[in-house]
C-alpha positions, 0 to 999 in steps of 0.5 A: 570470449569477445563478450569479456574483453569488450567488458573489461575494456569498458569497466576499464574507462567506465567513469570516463566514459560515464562522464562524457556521455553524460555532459556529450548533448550540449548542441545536440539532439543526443548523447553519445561516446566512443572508446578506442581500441575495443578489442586487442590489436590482433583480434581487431586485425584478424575482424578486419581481415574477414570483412567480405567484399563489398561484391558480397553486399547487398547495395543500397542506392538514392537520394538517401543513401549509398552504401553496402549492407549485410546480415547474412552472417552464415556467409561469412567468417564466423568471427564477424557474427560473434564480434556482433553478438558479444556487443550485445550480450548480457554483461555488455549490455549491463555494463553499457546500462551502467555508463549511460544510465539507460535501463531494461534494454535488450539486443536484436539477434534479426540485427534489424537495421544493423549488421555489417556495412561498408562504404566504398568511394563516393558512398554515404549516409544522408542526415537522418533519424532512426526507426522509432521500434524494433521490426516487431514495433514492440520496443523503442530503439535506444542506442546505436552500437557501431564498431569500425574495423578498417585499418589505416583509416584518416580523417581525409578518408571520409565516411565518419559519424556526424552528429546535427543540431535539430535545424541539421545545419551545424555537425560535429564529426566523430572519426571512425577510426580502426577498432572504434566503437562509438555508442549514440543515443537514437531518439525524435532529436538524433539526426546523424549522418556519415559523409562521403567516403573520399578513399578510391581504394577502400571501403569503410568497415563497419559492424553495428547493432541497435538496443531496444527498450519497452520504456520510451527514451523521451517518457512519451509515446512516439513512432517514426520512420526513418526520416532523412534530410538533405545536407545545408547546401541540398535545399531540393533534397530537403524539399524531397526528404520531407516529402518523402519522410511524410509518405512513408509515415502515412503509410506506417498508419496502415501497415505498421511494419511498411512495405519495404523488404524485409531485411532481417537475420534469421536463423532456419 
């Protein structure tokens, strides 16, 4: 099973792997760590393989963000939902417990924010940070899981993981290299990025799940959107951003889960 090789390759490095998180936010607004090489090649390939078409995505478009998103996992090959759903099975969710000294989390089989994405020539994510809950807002959001499955893939290709200092001008960049798999904390201070694909020929692959925990990751009650900035050179879409970030928290005060589509997994 997936969910046992992911565990074994995790215990293999456990107190590597420990040991960076813990020592990974001295400039930054969370910790994090990444382990190559998750699953054995061939599997990685086989995962690779099976991604579907950006044609088959659901496309996500402005100021914030380009990219391609799905969760409708049932039209795919069904190694793309069992790789999603090892990464937050039980003994993964244990043992990544045990590296990042974060308890009581769970997964989101609605893969709320999450499941499968792909960046294609030009796309890319904005600085931000995540949704404070869960779709329900009964948990807090505690880590960010994103596995990276397209072969071949440089750093001249673009579309990697940046992680910002809390004035979002200073990132350091996270390659997100072929069967990656980086683990972020999501908290007020998280801002995070991913950077224009510059690759015309293919897209940047990407599996990715949320943990959630009824304990608050600062010890405190807090709740918010999604909220985005511009880049350090994007001064008008920063103007944007904190306009737009103060519209949409208003209206969290009203309707709790917005008014955005509903983007969920569900199982009939």
């Amino acid at each position: 099973m997936l969910e046992n090789k992911i565990h074994e390759r995790l215990s293999e490095n456990f107190d590597t792997l420990k040991d960076f998180f813990m020592k990974s936010n001295l400039d930054f607004g969370c910790r994090y760590f990444f382990i190559d090489d998750l699953l054995p090649e061939d599997i990685a390939i086989n995962i690779s393989n099976k991604f579907p078409p950006i044609e088959n995505m659901r496309f996500l478009n402005s100021h914030r963000e380009k990219k391609y998103t799905s969760k409708d996992f049932k039209k795919f090959d069904r190694v793309l939902e069992e790789t999603a759903l090892a990464l937050q099975s039980k003994k993964v969710i244990e043992i990544i417990e045990k590296i990042t000294g974060i308890k009581k989390q769970v997964g989101d089989q609605t893969f709320y924010a999450g499941g499968l994405s792909s960046m294609s020539y030009k796309n890319f994510l904005n600085p931000h940070i995540d949704n404070s809950h869960n779709y329900q807002q009964s948990h807090y959001r505690t880590l960010n899981l994103l596995y990276y499955v397209t072969q071949d893939w440089t750093f001249n290709d673009g579309g990697h993981l940046e992680l910002w200092n809390k004035s979002v001008k200073n990132k350091k960049i996270i390659e997100s290299s072929f069967n990656r798999l980086i683990i972020m904390e999501t908290n007020p201070l998280s801002w995070h990025s991913v950077s224009h694909v510059k690759n015309k020929l293919r897209s940047r692959n990407c599996i990715s799940n949320y943990y959630f925990s009824k304990i608050s990751p600062t010890s405190e009650t807090y709740s918010n959107v999604t909220s985005f900035n511009g880049r350090p050179n994007q001064i008008i879409n920063r103007i944007i951003c904190k306009i737009d970030n103060s519209l949409r928290q208003a209206i969290r005060i009203f309707n709790k889960k917005g008014f955005s589509k509903v983007d969920l997994n569900i199982k009939n």
